[in-house]
C-alpha positions as semicolon CSV with decimal commas, in nm:
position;residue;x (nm);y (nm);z (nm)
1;X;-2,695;2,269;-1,587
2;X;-2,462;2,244;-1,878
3;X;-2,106;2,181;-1,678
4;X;-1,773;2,236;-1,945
5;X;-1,490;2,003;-1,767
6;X;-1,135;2,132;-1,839
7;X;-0,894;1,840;-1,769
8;X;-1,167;1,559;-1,802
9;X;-0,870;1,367;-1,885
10;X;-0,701;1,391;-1,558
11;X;-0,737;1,275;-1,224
12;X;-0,950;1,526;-1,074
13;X;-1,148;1,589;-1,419
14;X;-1,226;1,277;-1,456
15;X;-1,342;1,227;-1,136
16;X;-1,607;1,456;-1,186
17;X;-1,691;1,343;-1,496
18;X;-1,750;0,982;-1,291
19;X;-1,946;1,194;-1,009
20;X;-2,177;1,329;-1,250
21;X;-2,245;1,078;-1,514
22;X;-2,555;0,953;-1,416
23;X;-2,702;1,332;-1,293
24;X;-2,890;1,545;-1,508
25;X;-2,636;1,806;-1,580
26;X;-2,495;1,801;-1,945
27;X;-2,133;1,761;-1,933
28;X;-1,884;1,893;-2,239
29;X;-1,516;1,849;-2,192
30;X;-1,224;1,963;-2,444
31;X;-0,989;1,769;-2,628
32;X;-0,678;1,884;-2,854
33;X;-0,791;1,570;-3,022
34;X;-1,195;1,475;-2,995
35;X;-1,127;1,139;-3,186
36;X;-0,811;0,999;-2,932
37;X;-0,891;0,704;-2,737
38;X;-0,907;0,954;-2,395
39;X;-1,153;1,168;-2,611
40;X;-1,352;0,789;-2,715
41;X;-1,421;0,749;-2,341
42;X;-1,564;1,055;-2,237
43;X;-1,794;1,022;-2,533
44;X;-1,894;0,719;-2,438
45;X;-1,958;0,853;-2,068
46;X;-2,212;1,105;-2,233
47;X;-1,970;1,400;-2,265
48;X;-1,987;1,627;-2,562
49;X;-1,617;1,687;-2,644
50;X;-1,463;2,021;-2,826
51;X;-1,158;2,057;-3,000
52;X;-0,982;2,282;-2,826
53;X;-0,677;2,362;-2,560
54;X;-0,631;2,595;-2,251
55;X;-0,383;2,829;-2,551
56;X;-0,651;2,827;-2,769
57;X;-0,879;3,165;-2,668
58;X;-1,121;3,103;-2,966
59;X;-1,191;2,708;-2,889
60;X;-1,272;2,762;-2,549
61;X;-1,535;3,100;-2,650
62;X;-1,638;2,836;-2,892
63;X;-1,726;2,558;-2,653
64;X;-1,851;2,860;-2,403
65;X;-2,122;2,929;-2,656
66;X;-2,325;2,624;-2,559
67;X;-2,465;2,827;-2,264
68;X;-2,226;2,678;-2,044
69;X;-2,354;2,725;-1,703
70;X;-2,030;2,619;-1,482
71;X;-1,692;2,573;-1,566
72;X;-1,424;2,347;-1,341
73;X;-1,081;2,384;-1,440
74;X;-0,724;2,282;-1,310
75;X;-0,372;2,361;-1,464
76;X;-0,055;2,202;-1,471
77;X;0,184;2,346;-1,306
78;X;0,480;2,469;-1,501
79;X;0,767;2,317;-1,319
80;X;1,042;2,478;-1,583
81;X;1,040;2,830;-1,435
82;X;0,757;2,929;-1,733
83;X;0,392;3,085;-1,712
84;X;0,199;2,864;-1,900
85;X;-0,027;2,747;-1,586
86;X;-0,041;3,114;-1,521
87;X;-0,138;3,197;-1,876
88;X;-0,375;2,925;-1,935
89;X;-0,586;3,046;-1,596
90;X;-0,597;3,361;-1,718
91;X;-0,725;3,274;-2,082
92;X;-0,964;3,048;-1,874
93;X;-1,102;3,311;-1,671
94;X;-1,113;3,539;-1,900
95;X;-1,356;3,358;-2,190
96;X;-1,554;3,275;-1,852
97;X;-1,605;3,621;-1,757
98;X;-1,644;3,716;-2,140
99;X;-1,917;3,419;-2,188
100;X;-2,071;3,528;-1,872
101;X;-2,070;3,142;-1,699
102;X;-2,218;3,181;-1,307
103;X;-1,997;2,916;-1,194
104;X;-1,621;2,865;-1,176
105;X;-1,491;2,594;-1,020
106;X;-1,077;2,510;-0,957
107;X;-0,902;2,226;-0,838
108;X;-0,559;2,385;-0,633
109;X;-0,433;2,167;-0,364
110;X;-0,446;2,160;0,044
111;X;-0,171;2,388;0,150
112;X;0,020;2,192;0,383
113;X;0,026;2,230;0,789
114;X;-0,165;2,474;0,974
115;X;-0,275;2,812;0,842
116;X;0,052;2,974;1,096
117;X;0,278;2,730;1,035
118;X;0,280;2,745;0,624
119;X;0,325;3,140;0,639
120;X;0,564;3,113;0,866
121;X;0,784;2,835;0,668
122;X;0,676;3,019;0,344
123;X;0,812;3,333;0,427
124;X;1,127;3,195;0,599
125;X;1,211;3,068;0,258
126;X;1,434;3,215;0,021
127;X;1,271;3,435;-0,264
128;X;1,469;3,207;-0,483
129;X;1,383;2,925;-0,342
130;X;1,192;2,661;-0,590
131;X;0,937;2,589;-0,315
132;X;0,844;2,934;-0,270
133;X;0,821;3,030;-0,639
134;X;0,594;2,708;-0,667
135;X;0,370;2,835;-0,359
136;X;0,386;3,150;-0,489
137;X;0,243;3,060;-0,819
138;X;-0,078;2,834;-0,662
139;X;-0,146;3,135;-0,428
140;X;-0,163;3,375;-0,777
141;X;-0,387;3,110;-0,943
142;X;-0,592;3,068;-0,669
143;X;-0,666;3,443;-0,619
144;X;-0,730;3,467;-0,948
145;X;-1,032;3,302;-0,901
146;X;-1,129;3,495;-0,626
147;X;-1,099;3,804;-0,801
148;X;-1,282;3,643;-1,153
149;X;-1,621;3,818;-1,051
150;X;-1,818;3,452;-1,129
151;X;-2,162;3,457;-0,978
152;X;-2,038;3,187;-0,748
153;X;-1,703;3,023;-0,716
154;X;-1,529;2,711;-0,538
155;X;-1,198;2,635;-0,449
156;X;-1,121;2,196;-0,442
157;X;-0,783;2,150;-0,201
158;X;-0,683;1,750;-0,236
159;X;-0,402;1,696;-0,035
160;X;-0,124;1,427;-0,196
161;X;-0,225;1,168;-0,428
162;X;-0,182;0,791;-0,332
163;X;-0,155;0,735;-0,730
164;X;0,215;0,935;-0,624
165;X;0,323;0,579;-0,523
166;X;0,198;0,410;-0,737
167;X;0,120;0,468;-1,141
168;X;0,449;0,396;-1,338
169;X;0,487;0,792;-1,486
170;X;0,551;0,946;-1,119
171;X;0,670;0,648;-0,958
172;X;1,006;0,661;-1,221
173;X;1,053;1,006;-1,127
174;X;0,927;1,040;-0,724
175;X;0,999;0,669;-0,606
176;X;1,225;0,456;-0,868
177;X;1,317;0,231;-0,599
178;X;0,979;0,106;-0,482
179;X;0,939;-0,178;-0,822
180;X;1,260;-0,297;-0,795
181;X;1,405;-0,284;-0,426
182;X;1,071;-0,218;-0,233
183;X;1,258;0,124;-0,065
184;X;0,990;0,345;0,002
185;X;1,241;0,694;0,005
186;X;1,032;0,987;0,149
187;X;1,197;1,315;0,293
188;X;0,876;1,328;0,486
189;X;0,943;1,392;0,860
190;X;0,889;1,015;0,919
191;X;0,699;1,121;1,252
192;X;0,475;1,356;1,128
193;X;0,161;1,269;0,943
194;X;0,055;1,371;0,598
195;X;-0,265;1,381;0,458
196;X;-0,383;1,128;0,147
197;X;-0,644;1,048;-0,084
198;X;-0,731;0,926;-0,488
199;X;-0,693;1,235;-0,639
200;X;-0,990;1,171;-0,904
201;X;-1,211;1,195;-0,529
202;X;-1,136;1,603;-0,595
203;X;-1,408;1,579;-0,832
204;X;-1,732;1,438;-0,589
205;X;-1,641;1,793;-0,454
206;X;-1,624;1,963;-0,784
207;X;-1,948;1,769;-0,824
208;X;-2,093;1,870;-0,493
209;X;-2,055;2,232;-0,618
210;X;-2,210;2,190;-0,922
211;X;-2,527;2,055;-0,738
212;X;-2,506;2,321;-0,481
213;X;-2,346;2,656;-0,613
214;X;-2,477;2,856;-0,379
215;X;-2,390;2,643;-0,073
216;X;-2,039;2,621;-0,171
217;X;-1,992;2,944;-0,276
218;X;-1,625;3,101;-0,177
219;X;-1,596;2,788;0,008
220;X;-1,183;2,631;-0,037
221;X;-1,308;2,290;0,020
222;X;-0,985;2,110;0,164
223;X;-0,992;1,718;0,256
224;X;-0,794;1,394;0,291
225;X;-0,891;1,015;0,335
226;X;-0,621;0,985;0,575
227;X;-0,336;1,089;0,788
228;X;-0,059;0,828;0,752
229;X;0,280;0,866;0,834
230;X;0,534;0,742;0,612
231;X;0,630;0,419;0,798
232;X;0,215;0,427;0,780
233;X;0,243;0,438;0,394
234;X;0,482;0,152;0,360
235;X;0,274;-0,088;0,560
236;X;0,020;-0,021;0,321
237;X;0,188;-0,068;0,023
238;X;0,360;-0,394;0,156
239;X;-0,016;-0,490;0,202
240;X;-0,111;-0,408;-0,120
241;X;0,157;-0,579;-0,275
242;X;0,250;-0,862;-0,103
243;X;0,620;-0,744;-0,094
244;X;0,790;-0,618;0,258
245;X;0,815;-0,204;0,144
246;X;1,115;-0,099;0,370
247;X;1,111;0,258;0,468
248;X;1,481;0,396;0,354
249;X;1,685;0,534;0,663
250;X;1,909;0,763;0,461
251;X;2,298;0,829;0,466
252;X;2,389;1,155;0,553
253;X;2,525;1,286;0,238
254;X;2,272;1,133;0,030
255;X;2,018;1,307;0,187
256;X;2,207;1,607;0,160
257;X;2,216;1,571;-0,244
258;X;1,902;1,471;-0,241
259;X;1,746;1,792;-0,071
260;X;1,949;1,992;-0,322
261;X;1,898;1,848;-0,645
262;X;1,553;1,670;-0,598
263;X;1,230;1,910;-0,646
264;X;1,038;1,659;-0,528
265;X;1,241;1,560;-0,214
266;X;1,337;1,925;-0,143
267;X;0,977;1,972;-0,138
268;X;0,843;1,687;0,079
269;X;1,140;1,822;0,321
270;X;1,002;2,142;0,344
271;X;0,654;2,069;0,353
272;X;0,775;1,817;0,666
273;X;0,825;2,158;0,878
274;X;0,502;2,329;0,827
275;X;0,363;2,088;1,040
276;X;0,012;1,885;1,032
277;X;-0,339;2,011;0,984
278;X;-0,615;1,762;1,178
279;X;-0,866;1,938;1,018
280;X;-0,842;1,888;0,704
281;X;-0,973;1,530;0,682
282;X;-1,320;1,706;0,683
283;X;-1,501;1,524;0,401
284;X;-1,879;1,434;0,524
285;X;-2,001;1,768;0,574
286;X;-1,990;1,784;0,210
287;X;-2,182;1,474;0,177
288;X;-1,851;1,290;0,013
289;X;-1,762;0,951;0,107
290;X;-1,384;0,951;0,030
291;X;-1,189;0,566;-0,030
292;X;-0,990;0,463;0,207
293;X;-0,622;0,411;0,110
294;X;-0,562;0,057;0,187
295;X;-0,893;-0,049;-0,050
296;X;-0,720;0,234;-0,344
297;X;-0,444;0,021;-0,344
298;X;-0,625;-0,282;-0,371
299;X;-0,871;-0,215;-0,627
300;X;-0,574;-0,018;-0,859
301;X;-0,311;-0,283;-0,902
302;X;-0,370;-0,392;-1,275
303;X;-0,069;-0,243;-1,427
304;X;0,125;-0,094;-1,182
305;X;0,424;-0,259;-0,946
306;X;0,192;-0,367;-0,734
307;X;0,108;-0,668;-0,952
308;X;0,448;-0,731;-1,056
């Protein structure tokens, strides 16, 4: 099969690009610019690269007229109140359906909680509410898919990255206070469990698809390495790093500020009271052997606070 990777580049693209390096498909990929250093590497992985963006409708029907067979793709999502995530899907589907590719395959993410308890929070909320729009918008994208008429599609669900905690451009902004004071500050209920893996494992799913289009057809394939609360997640980093991670009992106003002017801690707060879904962590049906955290963290230290 000839397999186009949107995102190839990112965490769950690029996993997939690992999963299927050594298979027989072709892979392609598409690159504002084929001759960066991020563009080098996928070369050099075997991947035919096309200049090209999600905006641009005539690169991707140009890169669709290889005979592209199945298409993964994942946007990001546009946290400024915008549609570009919602554009870019469209344009996506669109020179899919137009190109006539059989497969379409999209990384979302694993709602959180049980089925009950997320529509119950979710329509509690607000219509206003930031957590809501941002719901709202995954559960257009998502049926977007479902509706794109591809011969056979697949839904990938990861549940929160460990990279969260630890590569430098979303520590800064989720966790500044890990480097320097080893605070680990999570508006996580710190009794309930949340569900973790490496992101870039989203694509031995996207991979399993590709190998078996039919058997994963319509499936929304959600899964986790492990369940960890956030005390949980602090032991593991003070493992990894050799520093004592302290898990940050917060003042009362503080956390009040911080649930009103923090998207991220607003929405680790709310996700806190949908509850927790045992069932997600559901990976070896699918034939995937997922990493566990603890080894993650290990093997991913090189440049990061963990070495520090």
């Amino acid at each position: 099969m000839k397999v186009l990777i949107l995102g190839a580049t990112g965490k769950m693209g690029g996993g997939m690009v690992k999963a299927l390096k050594d298979s027989p498909h072709q892979l392609y990929a598409l690159s504002r610019d084929p001759t960066s250093a991020k563009a080098e590497a996928l070369k050099s992985n075997g991947v035919t690269v096309f200049k090209g963006d999600f905006d641009d409708r005539d690169s991707l029907d140009q890169a669709l007229s290889a005979g592209i067979d199945s298409v993964f793709f994942t946007t990001v999502p546009d946290l400024q109140g915008g549609d570009s995530d919602l554009r870019q899907t469209k344009n996506i589907i669109d020179a899919v359906k137009a190109a006539g590719v059989k497969q379409l395959i999209y990384g979302s993410l694993a709602y959180p909680g049980t089925e009950e308890g997320f529509k119950t929070i979710h329509e509690s909320l607000e219509p206003t509410n930031w957590v809501k729009l941002y719901f709202n918008r995954k559960l257009e994208l998502d049926q977007l898919v479902r509706d794109s008429g591809a011969q056979y599609w697949t839904i990938i669900r990861p549940p929160s990255f460990i990279q969260n905690h630890v590569l430098p451009e979303t520590v800064a902004f989720i966790y500044p206070d890990l480097p320097t004071k080893h605070q680990l500050k999570s508006t996580f209920d710190h009794s309930i469990p949340q569900w973790y893996a490496d992101g870039s494992e989203a694509g031995k799913f996207a991979a399993a698809a590709v190998n078996d289009p039919e058997g994963l057809h319509t499936k929304e394939v959600k899964f986790g390495a492990e369940a960890l609360t956030a005390q949980e997640v602090a032991e593991k980093l003070s493992q990894a790093s050799g520093k004592p991670i302290t898990l940050y009992q917060w003042p009362e106003e503080e956390l009040k500020e911080a649930l009103m002017t923090h998207p991220f801690h607003i929405t680790c707060e709310i996700i806190s009271k949908m509850g927790f879904d045992p069932k997600i962590g559901n990976a070896e049906k699918y034939g995937v052997k997922l990493t566990p955290i603890s080894e993650w963290l290990e093997n991913n230290k090189s440049g990061t606070w963990l070495s520090s």
